[in-house]
C-alpha positions as CSV (number, residue, x, y, z in Angstrom):
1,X,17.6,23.8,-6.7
2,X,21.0,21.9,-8.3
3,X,20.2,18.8,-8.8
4,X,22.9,15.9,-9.9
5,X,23.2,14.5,-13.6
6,X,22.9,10.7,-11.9
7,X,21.8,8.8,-9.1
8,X,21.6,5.7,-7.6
9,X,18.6,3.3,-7.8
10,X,17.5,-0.3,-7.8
11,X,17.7,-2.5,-11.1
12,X,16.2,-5.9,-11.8
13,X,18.8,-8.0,-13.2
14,X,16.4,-10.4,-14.1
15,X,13.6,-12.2,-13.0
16,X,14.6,-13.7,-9.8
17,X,15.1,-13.9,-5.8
18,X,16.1,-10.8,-3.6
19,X,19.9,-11.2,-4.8
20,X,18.5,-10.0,-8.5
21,X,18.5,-6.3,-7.2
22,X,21.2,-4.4,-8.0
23,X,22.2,-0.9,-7.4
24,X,22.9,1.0,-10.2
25,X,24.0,4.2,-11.5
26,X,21.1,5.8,-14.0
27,X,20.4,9.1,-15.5
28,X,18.2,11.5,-13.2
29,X,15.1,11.5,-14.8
30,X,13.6,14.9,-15.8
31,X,9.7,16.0,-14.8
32,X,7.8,16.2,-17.7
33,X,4.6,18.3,-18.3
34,X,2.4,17.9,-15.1
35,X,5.8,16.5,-13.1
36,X,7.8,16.9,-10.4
37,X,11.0,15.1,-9.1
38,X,11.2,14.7,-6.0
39,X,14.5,13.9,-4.2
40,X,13.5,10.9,-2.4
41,X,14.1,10.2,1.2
42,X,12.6,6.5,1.8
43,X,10.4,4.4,-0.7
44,X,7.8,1.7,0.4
45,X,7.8,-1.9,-0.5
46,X,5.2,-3.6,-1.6
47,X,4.0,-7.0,-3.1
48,X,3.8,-5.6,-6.7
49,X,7.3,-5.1,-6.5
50,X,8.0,-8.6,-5.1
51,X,5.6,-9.6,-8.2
52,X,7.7,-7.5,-10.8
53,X,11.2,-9.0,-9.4
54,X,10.3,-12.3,-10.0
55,X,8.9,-11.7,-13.3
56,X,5.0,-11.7,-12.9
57,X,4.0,-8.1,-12.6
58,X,5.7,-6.1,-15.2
59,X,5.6,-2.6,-15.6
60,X,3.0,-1.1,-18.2
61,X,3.8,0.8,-20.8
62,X,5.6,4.0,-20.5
63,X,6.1,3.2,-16.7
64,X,9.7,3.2,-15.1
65,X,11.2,-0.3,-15.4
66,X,12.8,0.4,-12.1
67,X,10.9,-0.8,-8.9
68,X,9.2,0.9,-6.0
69,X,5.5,2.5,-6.5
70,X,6.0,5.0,-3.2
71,X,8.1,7.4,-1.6
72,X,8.7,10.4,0.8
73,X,10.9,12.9,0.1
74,X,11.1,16.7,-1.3
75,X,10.7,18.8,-4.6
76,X,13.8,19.3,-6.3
77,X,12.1,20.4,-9.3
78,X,8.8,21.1,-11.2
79,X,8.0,20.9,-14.7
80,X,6.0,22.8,-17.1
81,X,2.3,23.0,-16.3
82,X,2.3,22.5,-12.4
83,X,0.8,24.5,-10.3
84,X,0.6,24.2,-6.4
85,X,4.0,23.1,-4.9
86,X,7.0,24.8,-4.7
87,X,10.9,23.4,-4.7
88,X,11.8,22.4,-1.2
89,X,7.9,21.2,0.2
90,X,8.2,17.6,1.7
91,X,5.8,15.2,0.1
92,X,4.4,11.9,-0.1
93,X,3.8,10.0,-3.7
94,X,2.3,7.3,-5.7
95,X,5.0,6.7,-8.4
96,X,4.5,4.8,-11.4
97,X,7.2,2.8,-10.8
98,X,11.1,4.0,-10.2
99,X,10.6,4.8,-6.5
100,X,13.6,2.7,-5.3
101,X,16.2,5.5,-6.4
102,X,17.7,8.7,-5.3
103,X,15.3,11.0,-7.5
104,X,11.8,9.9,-9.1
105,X,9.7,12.4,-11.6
106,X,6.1,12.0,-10.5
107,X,2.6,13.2,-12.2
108,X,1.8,16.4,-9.7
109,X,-1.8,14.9,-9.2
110,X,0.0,11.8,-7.7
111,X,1.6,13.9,-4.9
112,X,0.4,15.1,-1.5
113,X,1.9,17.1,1.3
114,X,3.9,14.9,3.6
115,X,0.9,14.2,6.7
116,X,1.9,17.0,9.5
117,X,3.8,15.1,12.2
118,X,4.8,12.4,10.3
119,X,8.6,11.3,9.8
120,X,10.0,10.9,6.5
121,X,10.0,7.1,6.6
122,X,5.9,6.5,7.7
123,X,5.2,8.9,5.0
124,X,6.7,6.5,2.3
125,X,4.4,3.6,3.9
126,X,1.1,5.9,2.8
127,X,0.8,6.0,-0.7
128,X,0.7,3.0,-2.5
129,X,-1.8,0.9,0.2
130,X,-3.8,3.9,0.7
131,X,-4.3,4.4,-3.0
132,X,-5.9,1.5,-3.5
133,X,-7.7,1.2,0.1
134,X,-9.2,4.8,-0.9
135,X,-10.3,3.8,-3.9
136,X,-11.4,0.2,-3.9
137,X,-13.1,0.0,-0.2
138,X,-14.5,3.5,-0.2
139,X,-14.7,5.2,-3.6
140,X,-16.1,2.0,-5.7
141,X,-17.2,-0.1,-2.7
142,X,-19.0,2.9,-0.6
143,X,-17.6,1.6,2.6
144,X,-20.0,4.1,5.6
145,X,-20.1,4.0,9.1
146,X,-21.5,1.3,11.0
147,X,-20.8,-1.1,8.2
148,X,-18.9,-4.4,9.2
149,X,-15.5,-5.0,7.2
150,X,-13.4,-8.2,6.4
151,X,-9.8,-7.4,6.4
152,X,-7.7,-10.5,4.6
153,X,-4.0,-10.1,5.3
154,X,-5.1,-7.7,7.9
155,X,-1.8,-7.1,9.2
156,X,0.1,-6.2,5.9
157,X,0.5,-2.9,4.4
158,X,-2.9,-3.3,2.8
159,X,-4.7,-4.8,5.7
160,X,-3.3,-2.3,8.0
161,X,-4.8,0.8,5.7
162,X,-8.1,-1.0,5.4
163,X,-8.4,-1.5,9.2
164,X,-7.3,2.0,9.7
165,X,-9.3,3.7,7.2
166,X,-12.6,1.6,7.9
167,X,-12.3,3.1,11.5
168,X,-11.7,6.1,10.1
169,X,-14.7,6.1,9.0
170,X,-16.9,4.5,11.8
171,X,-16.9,1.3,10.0
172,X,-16.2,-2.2,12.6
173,X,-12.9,-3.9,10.8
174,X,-12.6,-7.5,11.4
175,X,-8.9,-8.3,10.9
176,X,-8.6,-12.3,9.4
177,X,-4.2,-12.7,10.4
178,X,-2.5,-16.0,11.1
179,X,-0.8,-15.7,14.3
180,X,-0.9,-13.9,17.6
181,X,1.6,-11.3,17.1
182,X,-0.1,-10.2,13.9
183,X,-3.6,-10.3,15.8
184,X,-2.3,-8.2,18.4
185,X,-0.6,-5.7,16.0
186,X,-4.2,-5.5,14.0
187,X,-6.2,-4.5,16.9
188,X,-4.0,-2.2,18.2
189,X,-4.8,-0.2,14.6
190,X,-8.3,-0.8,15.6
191,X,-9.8,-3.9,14.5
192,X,-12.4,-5.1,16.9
193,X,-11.9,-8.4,16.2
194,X,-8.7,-10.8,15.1
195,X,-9.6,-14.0,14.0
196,X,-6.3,-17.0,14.1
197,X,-7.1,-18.6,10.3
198,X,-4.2,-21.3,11.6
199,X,-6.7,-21.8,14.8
200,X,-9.7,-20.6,13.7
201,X,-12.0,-21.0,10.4
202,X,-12.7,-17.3,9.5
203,X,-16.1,-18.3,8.1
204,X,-17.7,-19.1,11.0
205,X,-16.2,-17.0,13.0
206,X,-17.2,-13.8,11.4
207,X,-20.6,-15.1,11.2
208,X,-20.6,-15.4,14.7
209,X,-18.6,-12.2,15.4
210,X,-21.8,-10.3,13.3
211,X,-24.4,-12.6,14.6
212,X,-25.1,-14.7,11.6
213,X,-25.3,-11.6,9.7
214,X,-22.0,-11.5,7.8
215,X,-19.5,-9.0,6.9
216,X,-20.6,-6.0,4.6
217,X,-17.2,-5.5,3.0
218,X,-14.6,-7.8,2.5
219,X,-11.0,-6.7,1.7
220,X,-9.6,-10.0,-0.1
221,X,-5.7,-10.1,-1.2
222,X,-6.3,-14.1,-1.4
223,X,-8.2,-15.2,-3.9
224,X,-8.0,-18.8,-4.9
225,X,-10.5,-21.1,-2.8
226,X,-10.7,-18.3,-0.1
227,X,-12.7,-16.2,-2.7
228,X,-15.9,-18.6,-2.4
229,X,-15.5,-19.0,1.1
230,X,-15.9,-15.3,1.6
231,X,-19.5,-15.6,-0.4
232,X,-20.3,-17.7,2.9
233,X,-18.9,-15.0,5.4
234,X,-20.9,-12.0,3.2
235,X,-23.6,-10.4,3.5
236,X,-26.8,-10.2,1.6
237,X,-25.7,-7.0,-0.6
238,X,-22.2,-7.0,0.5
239,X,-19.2,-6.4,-1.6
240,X,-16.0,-7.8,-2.0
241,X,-13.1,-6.1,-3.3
242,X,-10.3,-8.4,-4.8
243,X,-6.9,-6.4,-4.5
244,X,-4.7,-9.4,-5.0
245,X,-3.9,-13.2,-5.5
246,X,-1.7,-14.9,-3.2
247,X,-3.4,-18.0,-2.7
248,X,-3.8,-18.4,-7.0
249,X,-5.5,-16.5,-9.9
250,X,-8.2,-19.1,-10.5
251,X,-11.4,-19.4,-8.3
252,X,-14.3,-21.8,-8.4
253,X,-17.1,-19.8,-7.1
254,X,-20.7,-20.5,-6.9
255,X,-23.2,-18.3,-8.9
256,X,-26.6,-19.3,-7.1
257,X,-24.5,-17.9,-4.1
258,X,-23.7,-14.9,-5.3
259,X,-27.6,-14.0,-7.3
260,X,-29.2,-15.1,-3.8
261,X,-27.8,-12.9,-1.8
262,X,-27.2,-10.1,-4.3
263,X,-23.6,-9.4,-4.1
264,X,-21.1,-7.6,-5.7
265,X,-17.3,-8.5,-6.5
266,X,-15.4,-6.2,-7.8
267,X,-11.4,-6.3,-8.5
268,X,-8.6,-3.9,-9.3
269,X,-4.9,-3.2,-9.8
270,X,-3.9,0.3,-9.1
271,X,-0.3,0.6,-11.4
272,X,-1.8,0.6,-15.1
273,X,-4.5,3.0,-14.2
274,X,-4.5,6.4,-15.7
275,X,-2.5,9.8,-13.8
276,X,-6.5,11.1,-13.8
277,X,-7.6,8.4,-12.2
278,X,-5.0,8.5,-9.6
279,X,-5.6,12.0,-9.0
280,X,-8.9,11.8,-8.0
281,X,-8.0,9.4,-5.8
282,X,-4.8,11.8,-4.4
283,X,-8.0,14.1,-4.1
284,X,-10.1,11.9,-2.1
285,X,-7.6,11.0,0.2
286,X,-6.6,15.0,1.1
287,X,-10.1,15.5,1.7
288,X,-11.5,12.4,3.7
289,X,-7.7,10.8,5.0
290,X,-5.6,13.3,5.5
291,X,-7.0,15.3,8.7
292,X,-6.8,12.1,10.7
293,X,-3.0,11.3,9.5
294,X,-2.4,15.1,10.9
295,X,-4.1,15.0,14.4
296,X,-3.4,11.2,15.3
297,X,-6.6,9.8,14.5
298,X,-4.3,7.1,12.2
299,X,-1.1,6.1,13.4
300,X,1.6,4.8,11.3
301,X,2.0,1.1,10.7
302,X,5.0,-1.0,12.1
303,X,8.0,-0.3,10.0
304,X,11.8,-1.7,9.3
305,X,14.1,0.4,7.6
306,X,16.8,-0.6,5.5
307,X,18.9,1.3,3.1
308,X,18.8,1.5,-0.4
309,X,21.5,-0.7,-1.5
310,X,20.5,-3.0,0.9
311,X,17.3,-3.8,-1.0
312,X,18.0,-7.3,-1.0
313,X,18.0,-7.7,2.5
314,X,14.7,-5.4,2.3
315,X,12.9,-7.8,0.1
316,X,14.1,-10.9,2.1
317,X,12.4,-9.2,5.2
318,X,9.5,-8.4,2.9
319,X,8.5,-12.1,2.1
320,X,9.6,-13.5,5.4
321,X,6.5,-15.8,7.1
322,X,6.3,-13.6,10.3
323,X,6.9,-10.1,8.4
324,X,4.2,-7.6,9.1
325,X,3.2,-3.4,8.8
326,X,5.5,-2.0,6.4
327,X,9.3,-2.4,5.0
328,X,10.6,0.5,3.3
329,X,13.7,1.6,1.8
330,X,16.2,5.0,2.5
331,X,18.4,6.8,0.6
332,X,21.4,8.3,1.7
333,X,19.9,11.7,1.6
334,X,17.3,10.3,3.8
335,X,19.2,8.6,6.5
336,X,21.4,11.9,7.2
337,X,18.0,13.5,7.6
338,X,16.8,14.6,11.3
339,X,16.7,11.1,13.4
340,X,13.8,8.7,13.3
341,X,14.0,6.7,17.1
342,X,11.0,5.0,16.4
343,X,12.1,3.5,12.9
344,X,16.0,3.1,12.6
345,X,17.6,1.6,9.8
346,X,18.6,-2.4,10.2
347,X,22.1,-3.9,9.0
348,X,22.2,-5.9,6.0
């Protein structure tokens, strides 16, 4: 397959607001050994990338300094020592970084077949959240059926996973949102329960959603204060899985708490980890996830679409009080693609 000397992507002209994105012209990258490129058709955003534009979250070494940690899209071309996809197959990917652009190169192991029946633009919603869903609240945490889950931020990209996959699963997901509309949008992914944190303290109301018991799992993107708080609302020998820290990095948390009632709290940032490491997880996912992405068992989230020079306009959404499901990005390539009526692309 011909493939172009450039592209465009998305740069960071420095640490700043939406208006710091810029689209650029840049070399196509080239797979390397155990890489593909894929010619990408829509990336996700996420809040890591929000993180890395402002100047908090940036890329580890030997990553892409260019944003965007998911796309959809096609091989264009494979590089030496990959086995099991051919030029042309539509995929999905966890990127380490550079996703915002026309082409990415990819560790193989990172890829999966783009879920049967899905369109371009929900597959580039999977990866990232899924990623680290798969691996925090079922690899590490051993989320089971009939287990009761905490889902903070329940209807963001992570929240939304977390809610799908725990009923995936035969788990009861309990989303925690902050307004009606993102209450409603939860429980239709199948939470059983919404609870208003601007009308309702979550606390005692999962405590009385699980009478008295408490929640099994908890999914927390908050930290700060919340974190102790969500000691209360465990319980005895449950585990919470710290994915983020929106509400601060520093916690005051009380030890007796957590030695009484013989929890575990666990945290973890997907990015720097290791292409081995993310291909178990790729692994996990095909096995356990994918069948119910293919028959309809999980849907895919909310989406806006925007296009990729209008990133700006993509991240403004992104950070927006009453955003929520997923914001992702597509390339021209993408937009003349077969049309998606359920997720058309919005003017800048």
């Amino acid at each position: 397959m011909s493939v172009p000397a450039r592209m465009h992507a998305i740069a960071i002209a420095a640490p700043g607001g939406p208006e710091m994105l810029r689209l650029v012209s840049a070399p196509l990258p080239a797979p390397g050994p155990g890489e593909v490129l894929i010619r990408v058709a829509a990336a996700g955003l996420n809040a890591p990338d929000i993180a890395q534009r402002r100047g908090t979250y940036p890329p580890p070494p030997g990553a892409s300094p260019l944003p965007g940690l998911e796309v959809s899209g096609m091989v264009a071309a494979i590089g030496p020592d990959v086995a099991g996809w051919t030029e042309g197959d539509p995929v999905v990917a966890l990127t380490n970084g550079g996703g915002y652009a026309d082409y990415v190169a990819v560790p193989a192991g990172q890829v999966l077949p783009l879920p049967s029946g899905w369109s371009m633009r929900a597959g580039a919603a999977l990866p990232e959240t899924f990623f680290t869903v798969e691996q925090t609240l079922v690899m590490r945490s051993g989320l089971a059926a009939g287990m009761t889950v905490l889902v903070h931020g329940a209807a963001g990209g992570i929240g939304g996973a977390a809610i799908q996959i725990a009923r995936h699963l035969g788990a009861r997901p309990i989303a925690v949102v902050s307004d009606a509309a993102k209450a409603a949008y939860a429980q239709s992914l199948g939470a059983v329960a919404a609870i208003r944190r601007d009308t309702e303290d979550f606390v005692e109301r999962t405590l009385e959603l699980t009478g008295g018991r408490g929640a099994d799992r908890i999914v927390d993107i908050v930290g700060g204060d919340g974190l102790e708080r969500n000691l209360v609302a465990a319980a005895r020998s449950a585990h919470i899985v710290l994915v983020s820290t929106l509400a601060g990095a520093q916690a005051t948390i009380n030890a007796g708490r957590l030695l009484a009632k013989q929890l575990t709290l666990s945290g973890s940032t997907l990015r720097p980890q290791s292409s081995e490491t993310k291909a178990a997880i790729a692994r996990h996912l095909l096995a356990g996830v994918w069948p119910g992405l293919a028959d309809g068992r999980i849907v895919p989230p909310r989406l806006r679409a925007f296009r990729l020079a209008d990133a700006a306009s993509a991240h403004a959404a992104f950070e927006a009080p009453t955003h929520y499901g997923k914001v992702v990005l597509v390339t021209e390539w993408g937009a003349g693609l077969a049309e998606d009526r359920d997720n058309p692309i919005e003017s800048a």
